[in-house]
C-alpha positions in Angstrom: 0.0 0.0 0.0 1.4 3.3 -0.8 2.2 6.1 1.7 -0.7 8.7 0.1 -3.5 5.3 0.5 -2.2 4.6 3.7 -2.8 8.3 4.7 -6.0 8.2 3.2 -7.1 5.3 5.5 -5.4 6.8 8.3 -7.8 9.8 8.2 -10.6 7.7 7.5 -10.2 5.7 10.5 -9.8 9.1 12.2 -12.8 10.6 11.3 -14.8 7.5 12.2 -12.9 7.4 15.5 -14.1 10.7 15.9 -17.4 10.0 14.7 -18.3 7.0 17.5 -16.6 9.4 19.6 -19.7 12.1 18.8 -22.2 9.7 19.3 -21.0 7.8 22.3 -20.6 11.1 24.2 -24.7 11.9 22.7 -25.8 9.1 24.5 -24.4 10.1 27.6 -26.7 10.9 30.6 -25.0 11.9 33.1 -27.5 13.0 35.8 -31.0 13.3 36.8 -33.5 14.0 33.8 -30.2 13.1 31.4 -27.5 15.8 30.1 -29.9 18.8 30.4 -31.6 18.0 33.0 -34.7 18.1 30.9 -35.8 14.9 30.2 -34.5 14.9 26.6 -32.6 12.4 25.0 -30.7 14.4 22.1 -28.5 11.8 21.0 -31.3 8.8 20.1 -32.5 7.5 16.5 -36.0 6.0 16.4 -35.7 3.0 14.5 -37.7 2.6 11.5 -39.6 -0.2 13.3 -40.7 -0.8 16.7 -40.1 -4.4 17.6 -43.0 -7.0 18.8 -41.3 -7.5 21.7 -37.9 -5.7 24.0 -35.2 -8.3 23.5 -33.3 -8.9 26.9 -29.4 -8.0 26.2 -28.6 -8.7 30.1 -30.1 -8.5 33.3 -28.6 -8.2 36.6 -29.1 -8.1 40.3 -28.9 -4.6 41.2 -30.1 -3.9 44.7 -32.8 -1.9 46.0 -33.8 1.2 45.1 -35.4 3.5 42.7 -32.7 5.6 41.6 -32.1 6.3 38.1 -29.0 4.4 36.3 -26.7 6.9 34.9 -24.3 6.6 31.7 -20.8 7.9 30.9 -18.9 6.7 28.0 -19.5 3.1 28.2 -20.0 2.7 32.2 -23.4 3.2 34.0 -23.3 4.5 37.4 -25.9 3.4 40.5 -27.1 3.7 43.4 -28.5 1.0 45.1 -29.3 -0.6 48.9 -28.5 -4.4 50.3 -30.2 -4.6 53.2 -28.8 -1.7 55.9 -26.1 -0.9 53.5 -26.1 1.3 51.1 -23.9 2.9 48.1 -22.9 3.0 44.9 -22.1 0.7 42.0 -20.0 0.7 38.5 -21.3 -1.4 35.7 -19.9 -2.0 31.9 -22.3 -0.9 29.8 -22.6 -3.6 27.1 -22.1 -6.8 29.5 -23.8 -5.7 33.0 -20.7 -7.0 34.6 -19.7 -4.6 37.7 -16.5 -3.5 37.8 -16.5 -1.6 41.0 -18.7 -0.9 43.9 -19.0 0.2 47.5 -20.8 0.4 50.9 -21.0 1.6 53.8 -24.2 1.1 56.9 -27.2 3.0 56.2 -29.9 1.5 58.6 -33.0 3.5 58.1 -36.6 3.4 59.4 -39.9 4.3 57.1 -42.2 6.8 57.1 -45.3 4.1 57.7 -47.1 6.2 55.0 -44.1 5.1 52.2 -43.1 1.5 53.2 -44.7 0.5 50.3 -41.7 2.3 48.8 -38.9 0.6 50.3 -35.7 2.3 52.1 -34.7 3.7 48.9 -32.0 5.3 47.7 -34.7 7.4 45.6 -31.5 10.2 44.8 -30.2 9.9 41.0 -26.4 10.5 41.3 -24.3 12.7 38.8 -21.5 12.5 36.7 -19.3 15.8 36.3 -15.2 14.8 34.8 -13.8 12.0 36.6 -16.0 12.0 39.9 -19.2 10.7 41.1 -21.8 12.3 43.7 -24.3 10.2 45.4 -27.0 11.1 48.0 -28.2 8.2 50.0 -31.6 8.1 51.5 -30.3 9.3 55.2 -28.6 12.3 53.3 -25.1 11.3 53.3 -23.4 13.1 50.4 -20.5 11.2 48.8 -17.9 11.7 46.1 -15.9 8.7 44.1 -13.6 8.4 41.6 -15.0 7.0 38.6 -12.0 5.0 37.4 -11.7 2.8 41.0 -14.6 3.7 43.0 -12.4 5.6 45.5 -14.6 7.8 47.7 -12.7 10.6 48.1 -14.7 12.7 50.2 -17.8 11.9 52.2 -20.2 14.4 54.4 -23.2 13.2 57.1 -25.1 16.1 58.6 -26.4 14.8 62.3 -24.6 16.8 64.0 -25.9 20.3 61.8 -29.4 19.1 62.1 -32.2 17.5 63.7 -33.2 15.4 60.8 -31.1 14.3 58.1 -33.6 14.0 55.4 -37.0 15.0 55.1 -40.4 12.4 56.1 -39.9 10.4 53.1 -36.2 10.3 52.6 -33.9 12.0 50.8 -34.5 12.1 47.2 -33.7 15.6 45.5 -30.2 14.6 42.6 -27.2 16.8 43.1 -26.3 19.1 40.4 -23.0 20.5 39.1 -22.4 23.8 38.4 -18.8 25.6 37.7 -16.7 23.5 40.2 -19.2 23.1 43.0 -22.4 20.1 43.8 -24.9 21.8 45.2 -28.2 20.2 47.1 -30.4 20.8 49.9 -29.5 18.8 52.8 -31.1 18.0 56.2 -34.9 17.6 57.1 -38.1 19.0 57.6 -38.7 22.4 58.7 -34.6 22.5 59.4 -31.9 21.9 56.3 -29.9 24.2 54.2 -29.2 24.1 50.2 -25.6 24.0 50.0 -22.7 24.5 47.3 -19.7 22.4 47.9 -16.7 22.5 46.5 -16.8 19.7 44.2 -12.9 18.6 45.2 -12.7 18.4 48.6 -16.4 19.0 49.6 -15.2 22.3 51.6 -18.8 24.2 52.1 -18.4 27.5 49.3 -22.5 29.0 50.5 -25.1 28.1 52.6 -29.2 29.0 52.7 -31.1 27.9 55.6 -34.5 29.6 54.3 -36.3 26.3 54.3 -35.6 22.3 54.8 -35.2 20.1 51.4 -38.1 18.9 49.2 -38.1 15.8 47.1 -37.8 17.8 44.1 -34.4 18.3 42.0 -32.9 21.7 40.8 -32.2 22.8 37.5 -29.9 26.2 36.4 -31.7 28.3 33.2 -31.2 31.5 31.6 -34.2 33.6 33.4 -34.4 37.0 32.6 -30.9 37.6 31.3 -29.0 35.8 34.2 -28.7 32.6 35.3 -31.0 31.3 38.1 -31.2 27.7 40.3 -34.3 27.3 40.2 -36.2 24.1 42.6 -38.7 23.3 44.9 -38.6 23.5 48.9 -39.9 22.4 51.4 -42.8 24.8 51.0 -42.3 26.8 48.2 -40.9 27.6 44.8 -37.4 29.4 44.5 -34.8 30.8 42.2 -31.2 31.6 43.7 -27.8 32.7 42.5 -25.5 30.1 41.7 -22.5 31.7 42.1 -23.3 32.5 45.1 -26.1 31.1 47.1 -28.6 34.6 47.1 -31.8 34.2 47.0 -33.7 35.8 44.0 -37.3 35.0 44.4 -39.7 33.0 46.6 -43.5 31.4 45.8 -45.1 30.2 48.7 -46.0 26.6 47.7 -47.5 24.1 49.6 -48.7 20.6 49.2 -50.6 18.4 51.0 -48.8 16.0 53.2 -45.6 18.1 52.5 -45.0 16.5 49.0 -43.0 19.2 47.1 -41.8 16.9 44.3 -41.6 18.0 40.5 -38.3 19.3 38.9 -39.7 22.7 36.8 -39.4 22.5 33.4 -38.1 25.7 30.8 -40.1 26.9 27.9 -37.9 29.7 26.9 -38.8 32.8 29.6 -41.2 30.8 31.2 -41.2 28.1 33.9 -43.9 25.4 33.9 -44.4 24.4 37.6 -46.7 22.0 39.2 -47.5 19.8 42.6 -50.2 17.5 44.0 -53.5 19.4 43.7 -51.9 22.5 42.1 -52.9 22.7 38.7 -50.2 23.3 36.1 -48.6 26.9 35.9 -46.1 28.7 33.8 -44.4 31.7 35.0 -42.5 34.4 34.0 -39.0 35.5 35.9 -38.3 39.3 35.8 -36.2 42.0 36.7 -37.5 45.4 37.9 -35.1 48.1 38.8 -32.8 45.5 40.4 -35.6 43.3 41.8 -36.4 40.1 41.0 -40.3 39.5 40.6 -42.3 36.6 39.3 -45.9 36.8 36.9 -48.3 33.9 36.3 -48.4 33.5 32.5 -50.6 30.6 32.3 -52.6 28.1 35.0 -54.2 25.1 34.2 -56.4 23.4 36.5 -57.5 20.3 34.5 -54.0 18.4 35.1 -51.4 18.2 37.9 -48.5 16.8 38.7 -47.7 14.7 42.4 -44.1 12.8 41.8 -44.2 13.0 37.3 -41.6 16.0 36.2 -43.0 17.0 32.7 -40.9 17.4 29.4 -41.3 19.9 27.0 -40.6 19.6 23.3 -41.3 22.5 21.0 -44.6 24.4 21.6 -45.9 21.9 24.2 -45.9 20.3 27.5 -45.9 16.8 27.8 -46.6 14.6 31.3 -48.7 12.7 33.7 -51.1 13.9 36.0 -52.3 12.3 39.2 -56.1 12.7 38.4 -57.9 9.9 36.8 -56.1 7.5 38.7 -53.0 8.8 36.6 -53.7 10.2 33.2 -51.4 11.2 30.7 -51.8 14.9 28.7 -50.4 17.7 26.7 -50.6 21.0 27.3 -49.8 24.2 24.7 -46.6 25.6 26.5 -47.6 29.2 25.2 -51.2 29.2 26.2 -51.5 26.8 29.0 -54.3 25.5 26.8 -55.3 21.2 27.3 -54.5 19.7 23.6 -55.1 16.1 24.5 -55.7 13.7 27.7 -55.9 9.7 27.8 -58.6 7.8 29.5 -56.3 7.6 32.6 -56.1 4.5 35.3 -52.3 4.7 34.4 -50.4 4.0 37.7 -49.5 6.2 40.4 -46.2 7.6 38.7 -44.8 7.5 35.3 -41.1 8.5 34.3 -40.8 10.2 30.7 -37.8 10.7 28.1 -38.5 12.3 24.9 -36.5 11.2 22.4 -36.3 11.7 18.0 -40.4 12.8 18.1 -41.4 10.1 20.4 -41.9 9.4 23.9 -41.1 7.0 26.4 -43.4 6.5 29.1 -42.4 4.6 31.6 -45.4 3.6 34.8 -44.8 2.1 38.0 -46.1 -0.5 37.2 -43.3 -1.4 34.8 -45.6 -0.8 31.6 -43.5 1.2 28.6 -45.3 3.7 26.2 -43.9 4.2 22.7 -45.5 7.4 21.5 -45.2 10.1 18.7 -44.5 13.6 21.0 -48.0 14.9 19.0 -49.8 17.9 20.4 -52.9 16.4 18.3 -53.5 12.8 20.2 -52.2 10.5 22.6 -50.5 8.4 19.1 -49.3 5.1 21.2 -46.8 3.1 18.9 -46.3 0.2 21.1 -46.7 -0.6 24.9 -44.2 -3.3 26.1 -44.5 -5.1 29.3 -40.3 -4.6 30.3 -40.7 -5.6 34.2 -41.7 -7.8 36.5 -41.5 -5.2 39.3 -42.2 -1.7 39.7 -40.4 0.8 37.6 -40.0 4.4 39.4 -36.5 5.3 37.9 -36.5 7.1 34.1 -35.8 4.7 31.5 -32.2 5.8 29.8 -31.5 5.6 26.2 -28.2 4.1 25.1 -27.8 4.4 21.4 -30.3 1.7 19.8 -31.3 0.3 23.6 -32.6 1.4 26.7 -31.9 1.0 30.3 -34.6 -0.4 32.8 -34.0 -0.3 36.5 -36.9 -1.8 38.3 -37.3 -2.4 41.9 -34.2 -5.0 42.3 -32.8 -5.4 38.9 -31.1 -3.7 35.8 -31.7 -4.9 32.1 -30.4 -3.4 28.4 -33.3 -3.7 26.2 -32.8 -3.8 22.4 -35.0 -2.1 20.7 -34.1 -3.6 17.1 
């Protein structure tokens, strides 16, 4: 072979390097909700038919939990409980097989009202450069390396307050932001949303308005600055990241003290909701140097108890608690009901959007295929892919999809 051919196939092995390189790091999702935090899975390609049935790739003993696997690279990261022990878990993507994991005690006592729930972890960890954070049901916040599963830094927070998580456990995800993990730790009525330095988990700001929901932040671009935005324990808040200030405040309370869905973005607006709320969008602004909120839209026909919606294009797609759980989508810009289902769905449902479909994932383990059509509820195929319940998201990975149910993990083709 000549020196100009073998040059030739050198750069074409280089751009295809490059090439699995793009997509591999598209299928990543690193943290709760996947790489946006938004439920959307950028990186996916419907095939051109949906199979009869999910073909089983693996399936492995995982441990308990509802936790949501996340994927970096070609690893998944989890968190998981064996009986009083807790922690977390490294797993190769395309043969289950665990390369690393760890524990440490984690005994912990029900609410009665969520036994039926188990002793979690509910937390989703997160991914950011070579380390992983984990939040275990009690509230211990911990930090590995993802090569070895060293823990290089661990916090517990009984000695800062009364309770270390909140009635139903801890389950609000960790989020990265510019060198720091910030979430809300402690209990009810007495807990504190913290940034720590994501090295050596030295504490860089502190707010002790309110104790920690069950919700997860996200960080958008709100009114020309950028905002953490996330649900307390009893109401709706935007703060600084940089810095820990507080922005703006909505008192927001729930029945039983069940702050629990992640807000969604629809470009100025955030779409907001809770358990007997209705469905809201509002509008972040600032007036001569104060930060003020307005209701754009409410909707009182669906809302939301543990579902975090998704929104793709003009519209708002997610599962309401009434009905016995029902399925809808809402116009984003109006507020306005475009479509529900019959209901009688479960009590949760977990959804991805991904290349103009959606996966909707119940508790009770069934999977919806559906176009993401603001005209009908346009089911493709319904799989049964459990024989548990299913609380964590489902995850695309390239052509498959992971399923963590209540004490396993499985790939699922979907060729």
């Amino acid at each position: 072979m000549s020196y100009s051919m073998l040059t030739k196939a050198a750069a074409s092995l280089c751009i295809a390097l490059m090439l699995a390189s793009h997509v591999a790091l598209a299928q990543d999702w690193p943290q709760w909700r996947g790489p946006n935090r938004d439920g959307i899975a950028s990186g996916f390609a419907a095939p051109k038919a949906w199979p009869e049935k999910l073909k089983t790739i693996w399936k492995v003993a995982a441990g308990a939990g509802h936790a949501c696997p996340v994927v970096v690279g070609r690893r998944i990261y989890l968190m998981s409980r064996q009986e009083d022990s807790e922690g977390a878990s490294c797993l190769d993507l395309d043969t289950g097989k665990v390369l690393w994991s760890d524990s440490y005690p984690t005994p912990y006592t029900m609410n009665p009202a969520a036994v039926s729930h188990g002793k979690g972890p509910k937390s989703t960890p997160v991914v950011a450069g070579n380390k992983l954070y984990t939040l275990g049901i009690s509230g211990i916040l911990s930090c590995y390396d993802t090569a070895a599963g060293k823990v290089i830094w661990r916090k517990e927070f009984s000695k800062q307050f009364r309770a270390t998580s909140p009635l139903y456990g801890a389950a609000t995800s960790p989020i990265v932001y510019k060198g720091m993990v910030i979430v809300h730790v402690g209990g009810n009525t007495s807990g504190a949303l913290t940034a720590f330095d994501a090295a050596t988990g030295a504490a860089k700001w502190s707010w002790t308005g309110d104790g920690p929901a069950y919700a997860s932040p996200i960080i958008a671009e709100l009114g020309g600055a950028s905002q953490m935005v996330t649900q307390t324990q009893k109401s709706i808040a935007g703060f600084a990241p940089d810095s820990g200030e507080l922005l703006w405040q909505i008192p927001f309370d729930t029945e039983y003290v069940q702050n629990i869905v992640t807000p969604a973005v629809y470009k100025q607006t955030l779409i907001l909701s809770g358990v007997d709320k209705g469905t809201m969008a509002i509008r972040v602004v600032n007036r001569g140097g104060k930060w003020e909120t307005e209701q754009v839209w409410k909707n009182e026909q669906v809302s939301m108890y543990m579902s975090s919606p998704v929104v793709t294009g003009d519209y708002v797609f997610g599962f309401s608690h009434k009905r016995k759980g029902q399925f809808f989508c809402l116009d984003a810009r109006t507020g306005e009901t475009r479509w529900t289902d019959n209901g009688r769905d479960g009590d949760n449902a977990a959804i991805v959007a991904a290349d103009q479909v959606l996966f909707l994932l119940t508790d009770g383990a069934e999977l919806f295929v559906a176009r993401s059509d603001p005209k009908q509820f346009d089911v493709l195929k319904k799989y049964t892919v459990a024989s548990s319940p299913t609380w964590a998201h489902p995850v695309p990975a390239g052509n498959r999809l992971l399923i963590r149910d209540a004490s396993t993990l499985a790939l699922l083709s979907l060729e």
